[in-house]
N, C-alpha and C positions, 0 to 999 in steps of 0.2 A: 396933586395928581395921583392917581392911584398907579399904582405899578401893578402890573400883571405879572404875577408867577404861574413860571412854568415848570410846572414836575417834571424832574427827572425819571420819567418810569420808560421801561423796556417794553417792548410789546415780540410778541415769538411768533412765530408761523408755523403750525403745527400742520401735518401731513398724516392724520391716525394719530397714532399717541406716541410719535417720534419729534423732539424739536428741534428744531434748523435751528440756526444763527437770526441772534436778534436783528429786529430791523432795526436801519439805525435812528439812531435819536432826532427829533425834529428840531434841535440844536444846530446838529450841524449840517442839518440841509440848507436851513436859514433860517430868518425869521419865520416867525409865523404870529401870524393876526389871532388874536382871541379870538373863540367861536369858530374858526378856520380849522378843519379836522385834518390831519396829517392825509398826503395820499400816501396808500399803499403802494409798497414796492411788489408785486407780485412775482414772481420764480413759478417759472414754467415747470409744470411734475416732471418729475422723470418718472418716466415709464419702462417697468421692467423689460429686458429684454426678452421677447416670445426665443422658450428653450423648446427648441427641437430635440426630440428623439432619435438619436442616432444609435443604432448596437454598430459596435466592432466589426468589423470586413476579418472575419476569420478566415485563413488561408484552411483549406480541407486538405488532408494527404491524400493521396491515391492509395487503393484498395490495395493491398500487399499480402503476400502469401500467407497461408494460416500456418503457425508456428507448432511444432514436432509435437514441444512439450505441453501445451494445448492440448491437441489429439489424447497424448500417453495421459493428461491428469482428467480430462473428460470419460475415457475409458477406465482407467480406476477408480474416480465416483462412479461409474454403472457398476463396476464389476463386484465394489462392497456394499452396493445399495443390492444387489442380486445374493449375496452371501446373508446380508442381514436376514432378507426376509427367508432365504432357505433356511436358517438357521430356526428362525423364529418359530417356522411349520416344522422342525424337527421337533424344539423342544414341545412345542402342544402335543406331538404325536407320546411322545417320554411319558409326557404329564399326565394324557389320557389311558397311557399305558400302566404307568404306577399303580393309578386308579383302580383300575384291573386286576392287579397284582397282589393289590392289599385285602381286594374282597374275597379275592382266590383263596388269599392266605389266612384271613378268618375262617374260611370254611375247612381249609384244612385243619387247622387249631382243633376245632370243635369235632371235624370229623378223628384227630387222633385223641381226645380225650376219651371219646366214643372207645375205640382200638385197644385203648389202655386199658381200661376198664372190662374190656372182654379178656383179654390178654391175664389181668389179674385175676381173674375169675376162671379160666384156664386151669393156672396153676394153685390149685386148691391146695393146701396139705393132707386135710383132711382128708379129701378124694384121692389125692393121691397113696395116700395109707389104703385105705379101702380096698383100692384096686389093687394095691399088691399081696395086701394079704390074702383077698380072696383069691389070688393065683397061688397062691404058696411060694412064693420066688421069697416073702417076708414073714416072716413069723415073729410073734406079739414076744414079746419078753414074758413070762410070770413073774406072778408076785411074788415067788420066794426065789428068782433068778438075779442074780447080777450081771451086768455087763458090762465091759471097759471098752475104752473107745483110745486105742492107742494114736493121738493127733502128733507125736514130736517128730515124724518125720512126714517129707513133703509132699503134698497132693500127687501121688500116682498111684497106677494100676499093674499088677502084673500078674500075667497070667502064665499059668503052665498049661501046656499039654503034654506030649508025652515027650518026656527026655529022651533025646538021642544022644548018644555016645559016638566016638571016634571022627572022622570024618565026615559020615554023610549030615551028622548034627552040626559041625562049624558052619560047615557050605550054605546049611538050611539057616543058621542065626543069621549067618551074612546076608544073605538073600533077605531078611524078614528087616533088618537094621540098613541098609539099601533101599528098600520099600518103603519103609518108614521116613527116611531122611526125604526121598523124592517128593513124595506127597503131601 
């Protein structure tokens, strides 16, 4: 007589691509008749549970007085947002001033090279020889004249008029060395 074998094999129940627990073997349900296909044990789904949206029940405070230091740091952000920009329109005004200054200062440049240049030309030597001697105040050296130019002592002038003697000439020096110191 022929015996029937029965595989031991597992069969799984799969939900998507998650597996449960095998169902069990058709061993120990009982027999089972060749050609007789196991029934299914079937498991009811579980069905996610529907998640509601809930936000948090926040408690609100009540409105409460505006705070000191609040006010004093809102009023010194305006007060150096007001300095910045004065500052700003200062230095443009500087900047467009410089501007100014420098083109002023080229023209002046130019206008004393101009100055100079008259100025040196002014003091000619030659003209000025010229002019003295044709007044006579200068007279030309000759050619068989010498002259000595005594330099070892210090750049001054002195002049005589007429010497006074005794008294009324001290009084007159004082007075003239008086005059001189003042002025």
């Amino acid at each position: 007589m022929a015996v029937s074998t029965q595989y031991r094999t597992r069969r799984y129940t799969t939900y998507g691509n998650v597996a449960y627990q095998p169902e069990p073997e058709p061993i120990r349900r009982g027999a089972q008749r060749p050609g007789q296909e196991a029934e299914r044990v079937r498991r009811p789904r579980v069905q996610p549970r529907p998640r509601t949206i809930s936000r948090p029940q926040v408690q609100v405070r009540p409105q409460g007085a505006v705070a000191p230091f609040a006010i004093v740091g809102f009023l010194a952000v305006i007060v150096c947002a007001v300095l910045l920009v004065m500052t700003s329109a200062q230095l443009a005004v500087v900047k467009d001033e410089s501007v100014d200054l420098r083109s002023t200062l080229s023209d002046l440049q130019s206008e004393e090279k101009t100055l100079q240049a008259q100025y040196e030309l002014a003091f000619d030597l030659s003209e000025l020889e010229r002019q003295f001697t044709a007044d006579g105040s200068m007279v030309k050296a000759g050619p068989s004249q010498t002259v000595y130019l005594d330099l070892s002592e210090g750049d001054s002038v002195v002049y005589y008029e007429q010497a006074q003697s005794g008294l009324p000439g001290l009084i007159r020096q004082a007075e003239e060395l008086l005059s001189g110191i003042l002025s």
